[in-house]
C-alpha positions as CSV (number, residue, x, y, z in Angstrom):
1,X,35.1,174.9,-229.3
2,X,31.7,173.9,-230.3
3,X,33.1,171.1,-232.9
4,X,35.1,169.6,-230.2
5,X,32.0,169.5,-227.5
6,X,30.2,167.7,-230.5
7,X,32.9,165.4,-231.0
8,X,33.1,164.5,-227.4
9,X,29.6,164.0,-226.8
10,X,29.4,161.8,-229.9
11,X,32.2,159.9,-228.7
12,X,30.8,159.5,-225.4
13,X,27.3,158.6,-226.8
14,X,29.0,156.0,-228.7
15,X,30.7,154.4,-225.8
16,X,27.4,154.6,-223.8
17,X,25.2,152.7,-226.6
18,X,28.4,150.1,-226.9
19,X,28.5,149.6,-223.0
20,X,25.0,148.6,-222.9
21,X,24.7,146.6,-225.5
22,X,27.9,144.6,-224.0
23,X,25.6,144.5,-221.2
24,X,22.8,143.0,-222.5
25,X,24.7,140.7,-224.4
26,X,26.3,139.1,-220.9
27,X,23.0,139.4,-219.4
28,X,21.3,137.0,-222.4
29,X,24.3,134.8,-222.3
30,X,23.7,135.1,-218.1
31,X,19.8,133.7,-219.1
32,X,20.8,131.1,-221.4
33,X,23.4,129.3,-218.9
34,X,20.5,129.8,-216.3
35,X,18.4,128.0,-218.7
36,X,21.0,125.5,-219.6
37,X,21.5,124.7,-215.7
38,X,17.4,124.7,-215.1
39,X,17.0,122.2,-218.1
40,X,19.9,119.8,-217.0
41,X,19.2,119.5,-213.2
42,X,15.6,119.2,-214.8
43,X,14.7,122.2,-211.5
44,X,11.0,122.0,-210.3
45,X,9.1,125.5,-210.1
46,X,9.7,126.2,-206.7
47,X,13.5,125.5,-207.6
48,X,13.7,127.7,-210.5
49,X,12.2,130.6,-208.3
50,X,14.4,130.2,-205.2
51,X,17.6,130.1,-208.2
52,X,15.7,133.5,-209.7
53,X,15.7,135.5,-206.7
54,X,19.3,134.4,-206.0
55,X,20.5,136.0,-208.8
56,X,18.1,138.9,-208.2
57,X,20.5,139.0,-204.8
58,X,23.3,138.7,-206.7
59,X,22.5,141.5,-209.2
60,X,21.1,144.4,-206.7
61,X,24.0,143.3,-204.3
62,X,26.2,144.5,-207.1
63,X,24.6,147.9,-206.9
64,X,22.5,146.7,-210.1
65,X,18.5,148.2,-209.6
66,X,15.9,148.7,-212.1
């Protein structure tokens, strides 16, 4: 029994380390089109905070907190 707890929580460690780096990999694509979009419509400061805190809305709206 113990090889097959190890097993498990080697297989579930795995799927935890690949879920989060998925996850930061769609956030840093999230940030580049944000930057993208902020460059093209060429924002203003006050712009590019009110579109920051929109997607802070978006992101603890989804049940996403730090």
């Amino acid at each position: 029994m113990g090889e097959l707890t190890k097993l498990l929580n080697d297989a579930i460690s795995k799927s935890l380390a690949d879920a989060k780096a998925d996850s930061c990999a769609r956030f840093s694509a999230h940030l580049d089109g944000l930057i993208r979009h902020i460059t093209k419509e060429e924002l203003s400061s006050i712009e590019i905070i009110e579109l920051l805190h929109h997607e802070s809305l978006k992101f603890h709206s989804a049940g996403f907190t730090y």
